[in-house]
C-alpha positions as CSV (number, residue, x, y, z in Angstrom):
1,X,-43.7,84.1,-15.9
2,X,-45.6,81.7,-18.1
3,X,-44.8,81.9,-21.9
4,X,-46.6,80.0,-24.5
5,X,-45.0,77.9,-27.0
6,X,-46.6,79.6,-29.9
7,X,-45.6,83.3,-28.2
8,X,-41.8,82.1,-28.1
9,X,-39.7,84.0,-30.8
10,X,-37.4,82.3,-32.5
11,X,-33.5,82.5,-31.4
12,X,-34.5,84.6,-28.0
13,X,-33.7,83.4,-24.3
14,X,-36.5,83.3,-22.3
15,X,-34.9,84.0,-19.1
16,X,-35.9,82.9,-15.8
17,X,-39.6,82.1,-17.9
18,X,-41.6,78.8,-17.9
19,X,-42.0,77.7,-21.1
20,X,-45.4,75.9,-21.7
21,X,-45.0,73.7,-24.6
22,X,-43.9,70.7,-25.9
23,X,-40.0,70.5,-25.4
24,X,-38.7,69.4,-28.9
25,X,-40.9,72.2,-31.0
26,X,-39.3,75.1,-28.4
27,X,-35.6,73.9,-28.2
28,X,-35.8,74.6,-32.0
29,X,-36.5,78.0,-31.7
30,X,-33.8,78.5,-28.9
31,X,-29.8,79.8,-30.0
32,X,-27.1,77.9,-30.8
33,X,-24.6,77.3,-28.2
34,X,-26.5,79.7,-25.4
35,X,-27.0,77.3,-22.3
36,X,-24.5,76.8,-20.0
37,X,-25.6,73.6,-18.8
38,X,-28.4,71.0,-18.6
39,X,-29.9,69.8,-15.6
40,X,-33.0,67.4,-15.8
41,X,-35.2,64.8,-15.2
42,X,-36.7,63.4,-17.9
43,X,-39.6,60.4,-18.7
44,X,-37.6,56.9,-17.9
45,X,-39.8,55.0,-20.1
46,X,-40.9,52.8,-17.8
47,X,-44.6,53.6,-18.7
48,X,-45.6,54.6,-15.1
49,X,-49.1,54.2,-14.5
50,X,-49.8,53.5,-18.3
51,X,-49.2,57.1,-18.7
52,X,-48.3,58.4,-22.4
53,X,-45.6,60.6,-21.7
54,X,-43.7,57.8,-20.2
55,X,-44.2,55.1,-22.9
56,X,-39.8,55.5,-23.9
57,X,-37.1,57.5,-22.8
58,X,-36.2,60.8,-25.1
59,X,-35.2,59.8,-28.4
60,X,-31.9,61.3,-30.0
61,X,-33.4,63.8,-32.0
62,X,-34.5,65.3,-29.3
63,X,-31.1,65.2,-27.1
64,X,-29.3,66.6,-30.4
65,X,-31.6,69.6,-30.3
66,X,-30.3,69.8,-26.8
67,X,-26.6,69.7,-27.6
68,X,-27.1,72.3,-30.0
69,X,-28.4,74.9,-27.8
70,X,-25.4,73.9,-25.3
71,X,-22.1,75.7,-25.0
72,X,-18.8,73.4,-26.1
73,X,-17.5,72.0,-22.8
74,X,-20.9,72.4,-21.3
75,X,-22.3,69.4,-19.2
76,X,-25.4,67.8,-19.1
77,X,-26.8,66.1,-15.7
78,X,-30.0,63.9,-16.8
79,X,-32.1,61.3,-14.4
80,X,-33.1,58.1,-15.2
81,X,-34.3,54.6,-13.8
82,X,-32.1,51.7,-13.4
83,X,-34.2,49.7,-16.0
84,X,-33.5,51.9,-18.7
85,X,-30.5,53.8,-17.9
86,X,-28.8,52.5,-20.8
87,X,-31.6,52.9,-23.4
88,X,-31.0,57.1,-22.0
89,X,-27.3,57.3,-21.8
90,X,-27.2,55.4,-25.5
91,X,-29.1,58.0,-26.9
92,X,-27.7,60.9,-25.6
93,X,-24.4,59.7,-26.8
94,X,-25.3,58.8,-29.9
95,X,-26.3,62.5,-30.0
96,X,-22.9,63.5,-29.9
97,X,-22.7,64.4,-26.2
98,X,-19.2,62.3,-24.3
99,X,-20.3,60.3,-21.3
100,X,-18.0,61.0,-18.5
101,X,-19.5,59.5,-15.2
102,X,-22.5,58.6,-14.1
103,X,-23.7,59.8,-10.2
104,X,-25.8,57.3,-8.2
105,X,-28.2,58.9,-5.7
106,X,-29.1,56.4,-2.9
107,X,-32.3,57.2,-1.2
108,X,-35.3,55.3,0.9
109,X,-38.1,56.7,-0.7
110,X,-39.0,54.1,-3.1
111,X,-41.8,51.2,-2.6
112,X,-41.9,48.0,-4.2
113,X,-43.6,47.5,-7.4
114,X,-43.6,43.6,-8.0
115,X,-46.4,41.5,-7.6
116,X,-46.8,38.9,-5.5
117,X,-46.4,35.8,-6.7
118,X,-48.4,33.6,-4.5
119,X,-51.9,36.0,-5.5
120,X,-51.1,36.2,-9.4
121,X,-51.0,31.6,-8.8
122,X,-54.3,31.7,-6.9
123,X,-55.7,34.6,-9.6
124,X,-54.6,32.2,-12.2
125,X,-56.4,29.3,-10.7
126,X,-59.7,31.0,-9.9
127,X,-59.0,30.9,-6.4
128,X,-58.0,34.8,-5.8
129,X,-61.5,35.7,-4.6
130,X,-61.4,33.1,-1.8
131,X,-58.3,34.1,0.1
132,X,-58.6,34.9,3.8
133,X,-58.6,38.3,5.4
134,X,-56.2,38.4,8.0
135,X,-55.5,41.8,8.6
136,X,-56.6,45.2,7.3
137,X,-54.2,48.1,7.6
138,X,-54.8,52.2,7.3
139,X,-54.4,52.5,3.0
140,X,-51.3,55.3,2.1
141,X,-54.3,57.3,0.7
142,X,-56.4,56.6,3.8
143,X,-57.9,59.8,5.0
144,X,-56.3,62.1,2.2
145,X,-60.3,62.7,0.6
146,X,-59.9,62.5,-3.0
147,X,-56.4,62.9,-4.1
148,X,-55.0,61.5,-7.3
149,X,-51.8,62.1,-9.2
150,X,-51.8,62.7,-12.9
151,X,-52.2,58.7,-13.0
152,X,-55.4,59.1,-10.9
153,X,-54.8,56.3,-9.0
154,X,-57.8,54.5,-7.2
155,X,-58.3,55.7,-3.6
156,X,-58.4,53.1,-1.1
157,X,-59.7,53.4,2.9
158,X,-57.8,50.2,3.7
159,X,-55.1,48.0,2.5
160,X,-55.9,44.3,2.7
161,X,-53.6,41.4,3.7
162,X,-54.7,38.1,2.9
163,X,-53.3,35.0,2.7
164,X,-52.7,31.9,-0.3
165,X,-55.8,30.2,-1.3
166,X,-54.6,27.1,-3.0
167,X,-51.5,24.2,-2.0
168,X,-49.7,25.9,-5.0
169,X,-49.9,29.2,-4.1
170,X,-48.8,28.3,-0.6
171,X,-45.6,27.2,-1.9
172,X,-44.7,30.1,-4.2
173,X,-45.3,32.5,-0.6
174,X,-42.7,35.5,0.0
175,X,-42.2,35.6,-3.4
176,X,-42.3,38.3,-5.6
177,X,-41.0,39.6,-9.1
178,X,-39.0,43.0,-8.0
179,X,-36.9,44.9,-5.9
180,X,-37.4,47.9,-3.6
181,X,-36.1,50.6,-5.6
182,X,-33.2,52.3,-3.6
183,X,-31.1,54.4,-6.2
184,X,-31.3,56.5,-8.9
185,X,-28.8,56.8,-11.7
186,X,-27.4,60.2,-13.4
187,X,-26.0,60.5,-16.2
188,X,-22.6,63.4,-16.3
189,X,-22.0,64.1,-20.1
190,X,-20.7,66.9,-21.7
191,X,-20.6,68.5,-25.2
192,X,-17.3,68.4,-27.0
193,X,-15.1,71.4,-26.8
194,X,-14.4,73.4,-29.8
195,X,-11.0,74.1,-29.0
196,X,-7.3,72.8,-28.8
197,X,-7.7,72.1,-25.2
198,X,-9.9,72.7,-22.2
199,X,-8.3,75.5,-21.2
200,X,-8.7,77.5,-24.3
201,X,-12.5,76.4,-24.2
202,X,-13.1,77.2,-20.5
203,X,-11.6,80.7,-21.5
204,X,-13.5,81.1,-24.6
205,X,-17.0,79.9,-23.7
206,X,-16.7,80.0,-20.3
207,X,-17.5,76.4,-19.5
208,X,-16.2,72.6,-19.5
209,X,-15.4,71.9,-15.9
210,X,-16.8,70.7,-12.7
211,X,-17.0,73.4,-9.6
212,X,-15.3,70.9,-7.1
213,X,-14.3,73.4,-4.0
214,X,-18.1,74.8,-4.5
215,X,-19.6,71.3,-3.6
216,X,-17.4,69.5,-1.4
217,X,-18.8,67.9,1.2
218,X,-19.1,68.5,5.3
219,X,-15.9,70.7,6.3
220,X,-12.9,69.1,7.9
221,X,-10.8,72.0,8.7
222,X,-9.8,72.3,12.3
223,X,-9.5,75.7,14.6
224,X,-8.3,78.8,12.9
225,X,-5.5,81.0,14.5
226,X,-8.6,83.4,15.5
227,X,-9.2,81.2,18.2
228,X,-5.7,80.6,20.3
229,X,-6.8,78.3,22.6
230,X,-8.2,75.5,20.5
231,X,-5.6,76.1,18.0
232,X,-3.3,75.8,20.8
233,X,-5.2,72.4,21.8
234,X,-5.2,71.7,18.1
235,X,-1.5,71.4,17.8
236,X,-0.8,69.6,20.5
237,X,-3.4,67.2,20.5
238,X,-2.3,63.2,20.8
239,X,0.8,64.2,21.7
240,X,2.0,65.1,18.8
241,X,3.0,68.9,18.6
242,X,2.6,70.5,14.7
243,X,4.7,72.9,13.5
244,X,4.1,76.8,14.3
245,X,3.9,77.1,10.4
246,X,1.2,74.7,10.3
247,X,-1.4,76.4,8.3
248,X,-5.5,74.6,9.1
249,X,-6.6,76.6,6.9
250,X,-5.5,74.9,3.5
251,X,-7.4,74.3,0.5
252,X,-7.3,70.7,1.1
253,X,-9.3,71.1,4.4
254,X,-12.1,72.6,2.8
255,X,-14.2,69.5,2.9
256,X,-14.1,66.0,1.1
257,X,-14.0,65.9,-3.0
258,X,-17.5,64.9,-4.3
259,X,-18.1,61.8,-5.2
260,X,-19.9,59.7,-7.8
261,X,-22.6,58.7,-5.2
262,X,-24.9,60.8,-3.0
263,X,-27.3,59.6,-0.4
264,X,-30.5,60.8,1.5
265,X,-30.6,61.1,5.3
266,X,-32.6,57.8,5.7
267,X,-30.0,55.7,3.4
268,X,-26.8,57.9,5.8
269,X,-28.4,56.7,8.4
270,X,-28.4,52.9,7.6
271,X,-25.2,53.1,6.3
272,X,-24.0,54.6,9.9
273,X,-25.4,52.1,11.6
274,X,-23.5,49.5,10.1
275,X,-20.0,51.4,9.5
276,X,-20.2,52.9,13.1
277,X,-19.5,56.5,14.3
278,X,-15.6,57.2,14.5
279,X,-15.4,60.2,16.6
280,X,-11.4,61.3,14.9
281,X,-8.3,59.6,13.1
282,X,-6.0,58.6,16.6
283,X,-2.7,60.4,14.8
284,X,-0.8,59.2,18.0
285,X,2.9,57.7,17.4
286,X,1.5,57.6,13.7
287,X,2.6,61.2,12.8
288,X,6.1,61.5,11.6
289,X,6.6,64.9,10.8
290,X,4.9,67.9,8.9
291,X,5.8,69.2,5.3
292,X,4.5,71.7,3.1
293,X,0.8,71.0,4.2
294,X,1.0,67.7,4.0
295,X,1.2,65.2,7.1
296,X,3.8,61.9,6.7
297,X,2.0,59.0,9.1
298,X,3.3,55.6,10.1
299,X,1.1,52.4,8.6
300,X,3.0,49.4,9.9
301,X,6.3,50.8,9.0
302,X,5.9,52.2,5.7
303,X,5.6,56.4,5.3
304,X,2.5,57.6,4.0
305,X,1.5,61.0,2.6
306,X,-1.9,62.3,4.0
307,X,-2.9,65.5,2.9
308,X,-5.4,66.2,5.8
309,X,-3.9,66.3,9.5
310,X,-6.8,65.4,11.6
311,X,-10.3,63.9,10.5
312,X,-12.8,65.3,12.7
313,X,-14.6,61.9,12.6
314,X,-18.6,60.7,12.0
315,X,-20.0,57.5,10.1
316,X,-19.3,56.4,6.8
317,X,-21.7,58.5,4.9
318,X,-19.6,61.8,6.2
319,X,-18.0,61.0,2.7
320,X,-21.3,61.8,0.5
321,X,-24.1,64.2,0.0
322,X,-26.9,64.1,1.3
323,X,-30.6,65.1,0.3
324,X,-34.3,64.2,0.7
325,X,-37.3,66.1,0.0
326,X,-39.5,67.9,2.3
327,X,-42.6,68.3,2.8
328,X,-42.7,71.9,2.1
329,X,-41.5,71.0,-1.2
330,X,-44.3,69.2,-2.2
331,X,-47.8,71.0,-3.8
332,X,-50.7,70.1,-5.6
333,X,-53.2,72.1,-7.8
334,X,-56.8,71.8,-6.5
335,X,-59.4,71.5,-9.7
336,X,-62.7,72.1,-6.7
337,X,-60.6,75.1,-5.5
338,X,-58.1,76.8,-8.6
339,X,-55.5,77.2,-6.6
340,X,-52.0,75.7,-5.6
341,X,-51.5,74.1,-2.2
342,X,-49.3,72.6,-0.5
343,X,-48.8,69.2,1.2
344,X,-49.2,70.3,4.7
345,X,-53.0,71.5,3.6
346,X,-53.7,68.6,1.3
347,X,-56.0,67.8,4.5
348,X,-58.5,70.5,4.5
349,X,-59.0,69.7,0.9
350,X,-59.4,66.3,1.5
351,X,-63.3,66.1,-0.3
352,X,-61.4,67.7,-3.4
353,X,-59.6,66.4,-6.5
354,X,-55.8,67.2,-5.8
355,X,-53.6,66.6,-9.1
356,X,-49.4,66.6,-7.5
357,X,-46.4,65.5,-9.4
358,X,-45.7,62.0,-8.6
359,X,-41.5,62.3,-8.7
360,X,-40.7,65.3,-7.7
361,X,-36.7,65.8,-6.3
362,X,-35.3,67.1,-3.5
363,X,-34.3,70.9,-3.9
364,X,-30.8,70.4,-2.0
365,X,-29.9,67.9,-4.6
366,X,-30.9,70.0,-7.7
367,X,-29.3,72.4,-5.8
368,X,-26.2,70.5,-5.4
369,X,-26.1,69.5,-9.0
370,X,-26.5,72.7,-10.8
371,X,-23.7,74.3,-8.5
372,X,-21.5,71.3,-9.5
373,X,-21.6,72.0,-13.5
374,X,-23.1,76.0,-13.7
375,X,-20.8,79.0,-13.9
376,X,-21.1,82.2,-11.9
377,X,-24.8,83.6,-13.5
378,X,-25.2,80.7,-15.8
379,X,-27.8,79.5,-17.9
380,X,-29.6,76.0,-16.7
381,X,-31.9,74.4,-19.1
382,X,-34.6,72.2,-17.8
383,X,-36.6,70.5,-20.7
384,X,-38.6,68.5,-18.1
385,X,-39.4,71.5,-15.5
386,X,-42.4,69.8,-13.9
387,X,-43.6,72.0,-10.7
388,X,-39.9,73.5,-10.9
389,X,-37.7,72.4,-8.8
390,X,-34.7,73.1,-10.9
391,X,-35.9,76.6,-11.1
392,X,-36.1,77.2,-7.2
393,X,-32.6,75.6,-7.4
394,X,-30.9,78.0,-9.9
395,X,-32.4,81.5,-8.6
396,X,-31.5,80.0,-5.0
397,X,-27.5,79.8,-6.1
398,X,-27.7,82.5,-8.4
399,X,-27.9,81.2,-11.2
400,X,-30.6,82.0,-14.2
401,X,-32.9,79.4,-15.6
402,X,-35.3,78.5,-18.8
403,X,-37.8,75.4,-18.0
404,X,-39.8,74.1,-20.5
405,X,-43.2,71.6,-19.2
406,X,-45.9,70.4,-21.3
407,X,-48.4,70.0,-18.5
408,X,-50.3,73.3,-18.1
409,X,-51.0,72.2,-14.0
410,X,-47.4,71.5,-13.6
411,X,-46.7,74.8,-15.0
412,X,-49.2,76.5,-12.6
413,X,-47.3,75.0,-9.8
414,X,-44.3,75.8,-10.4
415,X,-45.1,79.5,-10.9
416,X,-46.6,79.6,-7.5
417,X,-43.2,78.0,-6.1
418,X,-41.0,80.4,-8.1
419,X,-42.9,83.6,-7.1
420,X,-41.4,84.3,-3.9
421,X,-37.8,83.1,-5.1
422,X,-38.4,85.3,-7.9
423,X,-39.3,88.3,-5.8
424,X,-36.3,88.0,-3.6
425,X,-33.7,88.1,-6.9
426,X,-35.4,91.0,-8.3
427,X,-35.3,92.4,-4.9
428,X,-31.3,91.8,-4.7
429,X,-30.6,92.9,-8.0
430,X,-32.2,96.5,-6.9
């Protein structure tokens, strides 16, 4: 499944293959106007960890090579931190691609990455070494053995808290110099069509639009005529009897339109707390009457339209996405041991060196997003596979892939994921 940069021939598709190599040097040797679209996430230049590979965002040379191998009309979804969203998005632009939205994923997953103000005022003084211990917590890495990231970050038994050393310090306490990081911004652009109009371009290359019925969200459509007695109940619920032509079943009650913002479970949750659980719209003495699938309602004396007849109720975030990695998502090459791993037997290797990708997504919201801008048995490009999440994704909706990583461990990773997903196609398609 692993192909080598130097064994790639130019202008072939390497189909459903992991391309190890740097990304530039084999998007050149890809087709014009092959991929159906883009879906990645790529370094945010925020130099994580004083890592190389994260010193700037991709430069526009590189996203021109991208929009080359794209079809016209074909869309490109790319990740990127708040700090230099715009340093990406300007780039890709000036590339040639047209911006047309950006999604924002709210999750919980992030931690802090000020400093403390208070410690850098007593380290700046000489004083850091004489602050108090006044409690010692389990450290995240506590009891995990040797495991480092590709940063190799310093493993810890215990977390110290301590308090100010000096009268300045005191005064400076609570503060720090950043946020948690809650969100995530992605950038929806799109390579101009080549024809008149989208239509002609949708028929000619087979892309340039968004699949909105494939990813609405939850499903608001009452009881079906299959079932007589709740449709029955259905009907004549509130007191307000519907038509006998009243059909549930529309294409409007197929679930919400997506929106520009999609959340994890932990952020839905917070956000239900606050916005409360409605349980369904009350449609009593509102409903005037029922017309060609729509209903007319009553709003303090003024008609309005409402395409949906009854909203089957839930909190605020019933109107988004929602997606959070798993554990099972998560693996981790072992150097002692030569094998993949993953998370949930990180433990018995816990005397080992473990290397893991540090920002790995969750596979319901690759998932999500490639269903959103793929056609049936599209192509998806991922320049940035890592352990190859966007892969799983594809094969998972049926879709075909090409990812491209320049980290030989990442790739070994993401060949043990893809196996079994790989298997299964192959398996289908006989």
């Amino acid at each position: 499944m692993i192909v080598r940069e130097e064994e790639l021939d130019v202008g072939t598709l390497p189909v459903n293959k992991i391309i190890l190599g740097d990304a530039y040097k084999v998007l050149k040797k890809l087709p014009d106007n092959s991929i159906d679209a883009v879906v990645t996430d790529p370094p945010y230049g925020l130099e994580f960890m004083n890592q190389d590979w994260d010193r700037d965002v991709p430069p526009v040379k590189f996203w021109k090579e991208v929009l080359r191998v794209m079809k016209h009309g074909a869309h490109l979804l790319s990740f990127f931190g708040t700090r230099t969203y715009h340093r990406g998005v300007v780039n890709i632009e000036d590339a040639g691609f047209e911006i047309r939205d950006m999604i924002v994923w709210l999750h919980s997953q992030g931690f802090p990455k000020g400093q403390a103000i208070e410690k850098l005022i007593d380290k700046e003084l000489g004083a850091y070494d004489k602050r108090k211990v006044i409690e010692r917590i389990p450290d995240r890495w506590a009891g995990k053995g040797s495991v480092y990231c590709r940063a190799n970050q310093e493993e810890r038994e215990v977390a110290l808290i301590t308090e100010p050393a000096t009268p300045e310090a005191k005064k400076w306490q609570g503060w720090n110099t950043a946020l948690k990081p809650a969100c995530e911004p992605i950038v929806l652009a799109r390579k101009p069509i080549s024809e008149k109009n989208i239509a002609r371009n949708v028929l000619k290359w087979g892309v340039g639009g968004l699949n909105i019925d494939a990813c609405r969200i939850g499903d608001s459509r009452p009881p079906t005529v299959d079932d007589p007695y709740k449709f029955k109940r259905w009907k004549e619920q509130d007191g307000c009897k519907r038509s006998p032509s009243c059909n549930p079943d529309l294409d409007t009650n197929k679930g919400r339109y997506p929106a520009n913002v999609i959340l994890d479970e932990e952020a839905s949750k917070m956000l239900d707390e606050q916005s409360g659980i409605v349980k369904r719209v009350d449609l009593r003495d509102s409903c005037k009457s029922f017309k060609g699938g729509m209903f007319f309602k009553r709003d303090n004396g003024v008609v309005v339209i409402t395409r949906r007849p009854i909203d089957l109720g839930g909190g605020a975030s019933r109107f988004f996405y929602c997606a959070k990695a798993g554990r099972d998502e998560r693996f981790a090459y072992c150097q002692d041991c030569n094998e993949v791993i993953p998370q949930k037997e990180w433990e018995k290797h816990k005397n080992h060196k473990l290397i893991f990708h540090t920002t790995v997504k969750p596979l319901k919201l690759i998932e999500y997003l490639v269903r959103l801008v793929t056609p049936p048995n599209g192509i998806v490009l991922d320049p940035f596979f890592g352990t190859g999440t966007t892969g799983i994704a594809c094969l998972k909706q049926g879709f075909r892939f090409i990812g491209i990583e320049i980290d030989p461990i990442y790739c070994k990773i993401a060949e043990h994921r893809l196996k079994p997903y790989v298997k299964q196609k192959t398996l289908l398609e006989f």
